[in-house]
C-alpha positions in Angstrom: -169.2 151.8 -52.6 -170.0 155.3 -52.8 -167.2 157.7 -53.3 -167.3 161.1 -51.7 -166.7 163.7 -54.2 -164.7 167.2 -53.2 -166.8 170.8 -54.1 -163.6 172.1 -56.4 -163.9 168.6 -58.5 -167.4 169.3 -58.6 -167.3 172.8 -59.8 -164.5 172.1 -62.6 -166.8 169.3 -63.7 -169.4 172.2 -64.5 -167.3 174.5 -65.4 -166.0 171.9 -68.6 -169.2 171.2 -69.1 -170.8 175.0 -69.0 -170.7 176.6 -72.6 -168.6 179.7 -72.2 -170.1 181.7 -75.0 -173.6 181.0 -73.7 -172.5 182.8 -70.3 -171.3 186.0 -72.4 -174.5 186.2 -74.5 -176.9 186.3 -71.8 -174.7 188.8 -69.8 -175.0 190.7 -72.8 -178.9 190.4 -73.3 -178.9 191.3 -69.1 -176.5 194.5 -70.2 -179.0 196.5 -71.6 -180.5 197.0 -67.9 -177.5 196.1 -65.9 -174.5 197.6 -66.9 -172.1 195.6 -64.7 -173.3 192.7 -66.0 -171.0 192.2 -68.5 -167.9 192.6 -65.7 -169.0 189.9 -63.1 -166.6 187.5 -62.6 -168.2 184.4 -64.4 -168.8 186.5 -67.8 -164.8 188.2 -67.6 -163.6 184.3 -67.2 -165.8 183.4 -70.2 -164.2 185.9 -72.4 -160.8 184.9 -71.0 -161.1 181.4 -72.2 -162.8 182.5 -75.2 -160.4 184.8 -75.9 -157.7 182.1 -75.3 -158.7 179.8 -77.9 -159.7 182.2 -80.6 -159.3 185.6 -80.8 -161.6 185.9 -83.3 -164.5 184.8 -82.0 -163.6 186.8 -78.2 -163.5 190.1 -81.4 -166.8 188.9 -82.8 -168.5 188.1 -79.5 -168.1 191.7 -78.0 -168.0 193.0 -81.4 -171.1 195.4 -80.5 -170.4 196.1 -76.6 -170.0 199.8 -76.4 -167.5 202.1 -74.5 -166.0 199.2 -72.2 -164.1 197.3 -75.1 -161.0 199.0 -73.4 -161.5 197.7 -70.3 -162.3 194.1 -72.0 -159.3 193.3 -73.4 -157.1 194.6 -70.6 -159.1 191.9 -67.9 -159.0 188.7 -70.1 -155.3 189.5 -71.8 -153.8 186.3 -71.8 -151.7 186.3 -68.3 -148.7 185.2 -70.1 -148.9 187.9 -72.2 -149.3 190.3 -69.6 -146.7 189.3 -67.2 -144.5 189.3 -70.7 -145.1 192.9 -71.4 -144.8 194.3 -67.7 -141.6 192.3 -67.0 -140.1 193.8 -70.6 -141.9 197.5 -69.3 -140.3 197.0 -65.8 -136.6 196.2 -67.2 -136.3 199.0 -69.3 -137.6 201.6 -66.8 -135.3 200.1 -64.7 -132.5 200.9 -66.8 -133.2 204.1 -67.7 -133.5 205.2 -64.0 -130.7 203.2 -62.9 -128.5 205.3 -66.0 -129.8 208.7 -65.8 -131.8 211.7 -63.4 -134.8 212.9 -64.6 -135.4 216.7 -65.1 -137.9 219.5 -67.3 -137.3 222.7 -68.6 -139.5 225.7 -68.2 -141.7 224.9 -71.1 -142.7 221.6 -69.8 -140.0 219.0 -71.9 -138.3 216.5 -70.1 -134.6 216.2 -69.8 -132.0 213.0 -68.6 -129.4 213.5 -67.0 -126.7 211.1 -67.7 -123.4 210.4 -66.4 -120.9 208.8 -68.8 -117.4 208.2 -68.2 -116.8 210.8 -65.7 -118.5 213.7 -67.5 -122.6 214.7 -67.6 -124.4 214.8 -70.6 -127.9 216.6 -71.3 -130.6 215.2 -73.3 -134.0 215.8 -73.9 -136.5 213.1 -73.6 -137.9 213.1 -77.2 -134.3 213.9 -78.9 -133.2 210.8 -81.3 -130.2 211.3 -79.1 -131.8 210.2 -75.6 -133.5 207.3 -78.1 -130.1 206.0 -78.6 -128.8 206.1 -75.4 -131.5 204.1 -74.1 -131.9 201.3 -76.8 -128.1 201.0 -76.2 -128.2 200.6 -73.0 -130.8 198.0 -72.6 -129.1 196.3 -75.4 -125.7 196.2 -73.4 -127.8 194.8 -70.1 -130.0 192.2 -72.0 -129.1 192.3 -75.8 -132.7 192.9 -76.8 -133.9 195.9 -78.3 -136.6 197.6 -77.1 -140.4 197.7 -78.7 -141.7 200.9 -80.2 -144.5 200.6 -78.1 -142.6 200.0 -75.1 -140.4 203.2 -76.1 -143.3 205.1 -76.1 -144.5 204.5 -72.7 -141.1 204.6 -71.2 -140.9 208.3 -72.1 -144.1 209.7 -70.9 -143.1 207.8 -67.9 -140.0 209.5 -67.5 -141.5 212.5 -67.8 -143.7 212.4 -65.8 -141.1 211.7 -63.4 -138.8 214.4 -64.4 -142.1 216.7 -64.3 -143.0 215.8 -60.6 -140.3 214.5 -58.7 -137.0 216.4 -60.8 -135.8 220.2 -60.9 -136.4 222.4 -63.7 -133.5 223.3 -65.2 -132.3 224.9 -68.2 -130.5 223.2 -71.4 -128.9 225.8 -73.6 -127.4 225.0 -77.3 -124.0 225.6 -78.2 -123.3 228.4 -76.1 -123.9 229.4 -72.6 -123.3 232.6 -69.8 -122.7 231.5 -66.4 -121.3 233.5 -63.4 -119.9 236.2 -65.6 -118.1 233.8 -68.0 -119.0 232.2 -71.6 -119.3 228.6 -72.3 -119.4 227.0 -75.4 -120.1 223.4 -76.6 -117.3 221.3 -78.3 -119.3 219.3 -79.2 -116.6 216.9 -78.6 -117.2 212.7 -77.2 -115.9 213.8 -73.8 -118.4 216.7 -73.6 -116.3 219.7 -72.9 -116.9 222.6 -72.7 -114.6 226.1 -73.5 -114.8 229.1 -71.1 -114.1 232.4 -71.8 -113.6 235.3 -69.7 -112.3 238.9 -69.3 -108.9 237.8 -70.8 -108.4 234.6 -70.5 -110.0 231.3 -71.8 -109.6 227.5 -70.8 -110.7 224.0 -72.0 -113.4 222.6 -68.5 -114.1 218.7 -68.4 -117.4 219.5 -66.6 -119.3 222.8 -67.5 -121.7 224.2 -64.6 -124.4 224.9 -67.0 -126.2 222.1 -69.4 -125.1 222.1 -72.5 -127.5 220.0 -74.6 -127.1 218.8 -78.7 -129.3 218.4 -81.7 -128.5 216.0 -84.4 -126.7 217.5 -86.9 -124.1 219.5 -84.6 -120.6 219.0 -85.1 -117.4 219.6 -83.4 -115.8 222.6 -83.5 -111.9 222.1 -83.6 -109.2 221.6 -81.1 -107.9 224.6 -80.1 -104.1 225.3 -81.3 -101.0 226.0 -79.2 -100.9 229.0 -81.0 -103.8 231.4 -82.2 -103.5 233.0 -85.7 -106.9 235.1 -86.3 -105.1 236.7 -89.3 -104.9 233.6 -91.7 -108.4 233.6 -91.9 -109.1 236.2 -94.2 -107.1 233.7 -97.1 -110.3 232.0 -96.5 -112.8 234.2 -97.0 -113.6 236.6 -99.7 -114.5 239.5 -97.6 -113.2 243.0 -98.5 -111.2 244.4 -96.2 -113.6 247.6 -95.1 -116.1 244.8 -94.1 -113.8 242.9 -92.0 -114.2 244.2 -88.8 -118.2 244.2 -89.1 -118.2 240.7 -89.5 -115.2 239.9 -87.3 -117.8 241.7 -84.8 -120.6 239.3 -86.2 -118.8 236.5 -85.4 -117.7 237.1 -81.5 -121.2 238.3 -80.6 -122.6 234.9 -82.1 -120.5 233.4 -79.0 -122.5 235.1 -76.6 -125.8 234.1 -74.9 -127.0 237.5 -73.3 -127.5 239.4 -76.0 -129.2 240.1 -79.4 -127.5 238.8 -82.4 -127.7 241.0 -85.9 -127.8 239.0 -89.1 -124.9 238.7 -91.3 -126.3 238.9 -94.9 -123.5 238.4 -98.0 -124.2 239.5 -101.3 -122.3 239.0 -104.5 -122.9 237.7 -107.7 -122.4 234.3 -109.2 -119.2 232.7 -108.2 -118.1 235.5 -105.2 -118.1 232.2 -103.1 -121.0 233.3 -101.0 -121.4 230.2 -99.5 -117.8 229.4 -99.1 -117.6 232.3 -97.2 -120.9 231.6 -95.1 -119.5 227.7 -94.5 -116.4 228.8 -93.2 -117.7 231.7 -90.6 -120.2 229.0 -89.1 -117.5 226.6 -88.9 -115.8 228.7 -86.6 -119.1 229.4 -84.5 -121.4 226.5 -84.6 -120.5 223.4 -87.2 -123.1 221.4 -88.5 -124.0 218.7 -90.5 -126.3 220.8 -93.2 -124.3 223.9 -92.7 -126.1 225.7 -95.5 -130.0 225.4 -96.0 -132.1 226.6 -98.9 -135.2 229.2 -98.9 -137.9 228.5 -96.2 -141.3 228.1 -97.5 -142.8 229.4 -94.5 -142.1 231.5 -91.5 -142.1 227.7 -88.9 -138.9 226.4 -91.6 -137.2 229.5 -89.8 -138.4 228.3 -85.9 -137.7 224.6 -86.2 -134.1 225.5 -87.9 -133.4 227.8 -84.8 -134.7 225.2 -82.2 -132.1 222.5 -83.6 -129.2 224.9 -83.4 -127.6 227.4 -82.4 -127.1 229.3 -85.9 -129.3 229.6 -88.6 -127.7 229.4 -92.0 -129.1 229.8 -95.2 -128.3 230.2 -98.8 -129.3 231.5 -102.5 -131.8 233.5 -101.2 -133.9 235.7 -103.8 -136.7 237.0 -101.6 -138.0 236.8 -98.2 -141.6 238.0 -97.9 -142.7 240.8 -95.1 -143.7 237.6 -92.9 -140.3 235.6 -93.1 -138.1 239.3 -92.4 -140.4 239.9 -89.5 -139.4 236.1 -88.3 -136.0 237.1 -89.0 -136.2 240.2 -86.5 -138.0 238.3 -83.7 -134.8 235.5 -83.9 -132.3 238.5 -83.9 -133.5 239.9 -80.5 -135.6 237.2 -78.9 -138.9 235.8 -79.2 -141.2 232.6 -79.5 -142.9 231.2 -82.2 -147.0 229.6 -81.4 -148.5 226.8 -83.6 -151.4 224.8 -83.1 -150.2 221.7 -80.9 -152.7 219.0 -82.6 -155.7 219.1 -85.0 -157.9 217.5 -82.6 -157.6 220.2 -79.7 -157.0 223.5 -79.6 -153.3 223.1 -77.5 -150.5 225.6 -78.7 -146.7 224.4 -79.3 -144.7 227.0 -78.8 -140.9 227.4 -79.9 -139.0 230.0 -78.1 -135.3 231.0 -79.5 -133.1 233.4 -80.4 -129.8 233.0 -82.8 -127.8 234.0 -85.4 -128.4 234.4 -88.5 -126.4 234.1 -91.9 -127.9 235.0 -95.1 -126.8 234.9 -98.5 -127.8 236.1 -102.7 -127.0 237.7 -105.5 -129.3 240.8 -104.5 -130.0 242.0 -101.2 -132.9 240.1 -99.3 -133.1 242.6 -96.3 -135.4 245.0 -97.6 -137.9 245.5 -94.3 -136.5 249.0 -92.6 -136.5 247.0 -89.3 -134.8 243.9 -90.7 -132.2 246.7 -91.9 -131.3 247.8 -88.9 -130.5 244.5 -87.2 -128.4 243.6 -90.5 -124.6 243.5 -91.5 -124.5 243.3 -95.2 -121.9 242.9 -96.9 -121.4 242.7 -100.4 -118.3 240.5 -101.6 -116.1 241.0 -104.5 -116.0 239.6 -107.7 -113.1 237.1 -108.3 -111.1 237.0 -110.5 -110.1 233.6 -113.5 -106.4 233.7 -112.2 -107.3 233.7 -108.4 -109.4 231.0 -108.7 -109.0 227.9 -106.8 -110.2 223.8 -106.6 -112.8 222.9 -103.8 -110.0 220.5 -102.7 -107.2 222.4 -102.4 -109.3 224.9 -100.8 -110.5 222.5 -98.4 -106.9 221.2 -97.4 -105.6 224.7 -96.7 -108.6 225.1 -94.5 -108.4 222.1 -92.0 -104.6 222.9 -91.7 -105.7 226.7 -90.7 -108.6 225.4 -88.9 -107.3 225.3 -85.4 -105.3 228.1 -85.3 -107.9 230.4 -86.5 -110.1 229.3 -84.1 -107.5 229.8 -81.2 -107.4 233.5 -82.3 -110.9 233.7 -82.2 -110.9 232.6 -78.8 -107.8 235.2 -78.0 -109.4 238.0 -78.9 -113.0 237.2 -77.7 -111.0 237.3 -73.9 -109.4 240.5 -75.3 -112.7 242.2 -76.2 -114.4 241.1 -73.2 -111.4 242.7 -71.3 -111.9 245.7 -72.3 -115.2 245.8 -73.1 -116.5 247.5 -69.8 -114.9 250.6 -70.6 -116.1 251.1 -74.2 -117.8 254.4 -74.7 -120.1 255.0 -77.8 -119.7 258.6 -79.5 -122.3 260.5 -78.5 -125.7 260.5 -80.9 -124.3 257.5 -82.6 -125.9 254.5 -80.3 -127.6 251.9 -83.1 -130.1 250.2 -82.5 -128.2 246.8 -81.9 -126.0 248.4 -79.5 -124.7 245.4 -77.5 -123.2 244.4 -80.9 -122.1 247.8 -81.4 -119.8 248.1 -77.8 -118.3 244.8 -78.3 -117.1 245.6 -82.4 -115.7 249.4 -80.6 -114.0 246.9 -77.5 -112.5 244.5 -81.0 -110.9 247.3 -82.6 -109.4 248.6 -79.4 -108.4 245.3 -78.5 -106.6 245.3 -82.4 -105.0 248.8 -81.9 -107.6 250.8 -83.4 -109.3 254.0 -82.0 -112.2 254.2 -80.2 -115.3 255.3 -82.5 -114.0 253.9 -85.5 -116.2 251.1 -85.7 -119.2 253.6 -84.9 -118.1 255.2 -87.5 -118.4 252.4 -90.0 -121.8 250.9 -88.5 -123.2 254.0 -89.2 -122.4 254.2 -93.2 -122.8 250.6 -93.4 -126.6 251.5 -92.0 -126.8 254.0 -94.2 -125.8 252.7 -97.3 -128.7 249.8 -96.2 -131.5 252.4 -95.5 -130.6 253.9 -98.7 -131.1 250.8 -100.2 -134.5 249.3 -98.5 -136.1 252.9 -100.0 -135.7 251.2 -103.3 -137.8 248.2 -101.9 -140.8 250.9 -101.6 -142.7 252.8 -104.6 -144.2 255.3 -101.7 -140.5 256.1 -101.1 -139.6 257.1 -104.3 -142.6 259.3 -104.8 -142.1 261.0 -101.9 -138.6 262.1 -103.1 -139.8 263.1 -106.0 -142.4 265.3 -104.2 -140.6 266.6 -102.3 -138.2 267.4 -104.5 -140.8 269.6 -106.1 -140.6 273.9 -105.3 -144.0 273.5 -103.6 -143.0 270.3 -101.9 -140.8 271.4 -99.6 -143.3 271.8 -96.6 -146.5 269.5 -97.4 -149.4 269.0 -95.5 -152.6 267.0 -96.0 -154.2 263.5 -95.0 -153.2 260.4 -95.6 -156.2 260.1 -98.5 -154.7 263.3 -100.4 -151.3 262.1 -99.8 -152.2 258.9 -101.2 -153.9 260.6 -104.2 -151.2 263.1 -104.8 -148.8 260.6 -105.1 -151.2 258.4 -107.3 -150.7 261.0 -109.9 -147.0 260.6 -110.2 -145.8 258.4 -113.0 -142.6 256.4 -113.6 -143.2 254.9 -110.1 -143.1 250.7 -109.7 -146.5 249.9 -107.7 -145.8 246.6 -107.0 -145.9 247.3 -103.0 -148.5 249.8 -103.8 -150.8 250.8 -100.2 -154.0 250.6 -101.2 -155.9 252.7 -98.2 -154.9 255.8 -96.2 -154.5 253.8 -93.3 -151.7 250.9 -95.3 -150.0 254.1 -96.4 -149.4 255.6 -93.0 -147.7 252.1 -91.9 -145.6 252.0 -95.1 -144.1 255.9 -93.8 -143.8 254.4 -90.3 -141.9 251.8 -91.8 -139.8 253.5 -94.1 -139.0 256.9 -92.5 -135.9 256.2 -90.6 -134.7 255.8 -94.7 -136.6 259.0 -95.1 -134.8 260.9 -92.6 -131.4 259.7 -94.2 -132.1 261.8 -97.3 -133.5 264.8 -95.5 -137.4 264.1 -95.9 -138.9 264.1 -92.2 -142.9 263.2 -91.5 -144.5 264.5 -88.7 -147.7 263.9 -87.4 -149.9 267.0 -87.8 -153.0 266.3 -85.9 -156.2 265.6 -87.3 -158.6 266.8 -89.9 -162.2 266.1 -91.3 -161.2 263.7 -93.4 -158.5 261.6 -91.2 -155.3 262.1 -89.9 -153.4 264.7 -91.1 -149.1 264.6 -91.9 -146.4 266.9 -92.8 -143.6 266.1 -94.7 -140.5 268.7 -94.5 -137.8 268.2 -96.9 -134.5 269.1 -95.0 
């Protein structure tokens, strides 16, 4: 009796029968003048079944195919593997979308969006905080946790989406100006949010600006029923001629519209520097680190600003020409460009401005244009008999905590009260000048008179100008010619200049220029100094030999 035979019976018979491998290698001997060969359904089912029993031999098979090994391993992946890996891809993108809106900021970073218990919080896409929130969340929905890889392509993916389908918005750290009013952070589980006005201030649930946080930042305190700004000079050991500069200092490093000076406190050993520079950031922006050593190069300075909102270091003995310059751009504004990857020629750029806190035994500002975006002050010795435990200390200080903070906040509304009617004495306008209205609108606010805190800028800048001269050997030799009978009008080029004062002695030549044209920078540099002690350089047009200068001692 014959049996009839169906075509599928017929073609699994071959296809046990066929020899995979054999399939493969003569698509591969065919590849050299047909490209496609090696992608015709017969050959990808080969390598699938190959693949299926030994990976090895699928790796040593194609071991020599060239540009398509990609492709390869994505069309014979084990479908079990592959419907493992897109269901796992799937869940997690559908929490995070389910949890969260999807945004980017100017520069291109993404940004979630996440509602939590009635208040929104901000995060950025590649923060360890947005990491969190995610891996706890798919935890919570399926207890698993989620695959590095997996991480990985669930970010670019929601960036993308933030990139293309969200807003652009703008995620500011710690403190924030919206519709006329100042916000700043808490820092708090609830998110809130502190807004200060023209005089008044109150605690808001939801702030209308995004408020976003680095690791690292801390709470600031809850604010008191009562504000006492007084109790916290019996925390801090500065004199009592500096306290209104860096009362000043510390309200303007609670704005967002304006540049910030840098607060630089010197002393010697055991003045409690950084006691001092702990306590004042406390009050402004608390942190985990709240004190950081030297920077070894100008990025240490950009990456510290981009993770918050002050930058605070400590024991500082010198900051090179590069690192004051980086100190200047984060005072009044700037951005910071570094090469994105070695394998392209992409630029990361870092774009911040902050605060600054410095502090040594000797003064580090020493660049004329880091001087005049600087408060120094220089702190007191103290005394055996008024010398105190860390832990005492730090009791009194968490009792005071709140309540200097509250007087903070009182007189920042005060300030701001009155701060549209400040007037600056006429030919005394600094160079920080925002900083400079809101210290006069302080003092009035404390029952002081207008122009007295001009008054002390202006000898505090002074006394610093005087002071950077030091930093400069061409400085010192042009007091000292000028000083000279014959030196009181000179004129020349830069190249006799520079050889005139080559001739003096007694002169430190560490920061010696060593052309005409590295001299007439240094005098750029240093003759606002100059001008302090009655030597001014004018430009007096140009000779054979270069460009001429006079110098006129006053």
């Amino acid at each position: 009796m014959n049996a009839r035979i169906s075509p599928d019976l017929v073609k699994a018979a071959a296809d046990q029968t066929a020899d995979p491998e054999a399939i493969v290698r003569d698509a591969l001997a065919r590849q050299t003048t047909d490209k496609g060969a090696i992608f015709a359904d017969d050959v990808i089912e080969a390598l699938a079944t190959i693949r299926s029993k030994s990976e090895a031999s699928y790796t040593r098979l194609i071991a020599n195919v060239k540009g398509v090994r990609t492709k390869l391993d994505k069309l014979t992946k084990p479908q079990s593997q592959t419907t493992q890996q897109d269901s796992l891809q799937s869940m997690i993108l559908d929490v995070a979308r389910d949890g969260a809106e999807y945004a980017h900021t100017a520069e291109g970073e993404g940004v979630a969006l996440v509602e939590v218990a009635g208040h929104r919080e901000a995060h950025m896409l590649t923060s360890p905080t947005f990491d969190r929130w995610l891996r706890g969340e798919v935890f919570d929905s399926y207890e698993i946790g989620i695959p590095d890889y997996a991480m990985t392509t669930t970010i670019a993916t929601l960036k993308a989406l933030g990139t293309f389908k969200g807003a652009e918005v703008e995620v500011h750290r710690r403190v924030a100006k919206h519709d006329g009013a100042y916000w700043i952070d808490l820092c708090d589980d609830q998110w809130r949010a502190i807004k200060v006005q023209a005089g008044k201030w109150e605690i808001v649930d939801r702030a209308p600006v995004l408020l976003g946080r680095a690791p690292g930042m801390r709470p600031l305190p809850e604010p008191a029923k009562k504000g006492n700004l007084a109790l916290l000079w019996r925390h801090l050991n500065i004199p009592k001629q500096a306290q209104p500069l860096v009362l000043a200092w510390m309200l303007d490093s609670l704005r967002h519209d304006t540049p910030y000076p840098v607060l630089e406190l010197v002393g010697e050993m055991g003045s409690s520097k950084s006691t001092t520079q702990r306590r004042l950031r406390a009050l402004i922006d608390p942190h985990q680190v709240p004190l950081r050593g030297a920077p070894k190069c100008v990025e240490d300075l950009h990456i510290a600003a981009s993770n918050a909102h002050v930058v605070s270091l400590e024991n500082l003995s010198h900051l090179n020409g590069e690192q004051q310059d980086a100190l200047c751009i984060l005072s009044t504004g700037g951005g910071y460009a570094t090469r994105q990857l070695y394998t392209n020629g992409g630029e990361h750029v870092m774009q911040s401005k902050r605060p600054v806190m410095i502090n040594g035994i000797n003064a580090i500002a020493t660049q004329p244009d880091l001087i005049e975006r600087t408060v120094s002050v220089e702190l007191p010795t103290i005394e055996a008999k008024r010398r105190q435990d860390e832990q005492s200390m730090e009791v009194a200080w968490e009792k005071d905590y709140p309540a200097i903070f509250t007087g903070m906040l009182d007189l920042f509304a005060k300030a701001l009260e009155r701060l549209p009617a400040v007037v600056i004495p006429e030919g005394m306008a600094k160079r920080m000048i925002d900083f400079q209205r809101l210290g006069e609108a302080i003092t009035v606010a404390q029952g002081g008179k207008a122009g007295e805190f001009s008054k002390q800028l202006d000898t505090l800048h002074g006394e610093s100008a005087l002071r950077g001269l030091e930093s400069y050997g061409v400085a010192v030799g042009l007091q000292v010619l000028a000083a000279r009978p014959e030196g009181r009008e000179w004129e020349g080029t830069y190249l006799q200049l520079l050889t005139e004062l080559g001739r003096l002695g007694e002169i430190d030549r560490s920061n010696w220029p060593k052309s005409p044209r590295h001299l007439s920078s240094q005098i750029k540099r240093i003759a606002p100094g100059l001008r302090r002690v009655g030597i001014r350089l004018e430009a007096a047009g140009r000779g054979a030999t270069g460009a001429k200068v006079r110098i006129v001692r006053e």
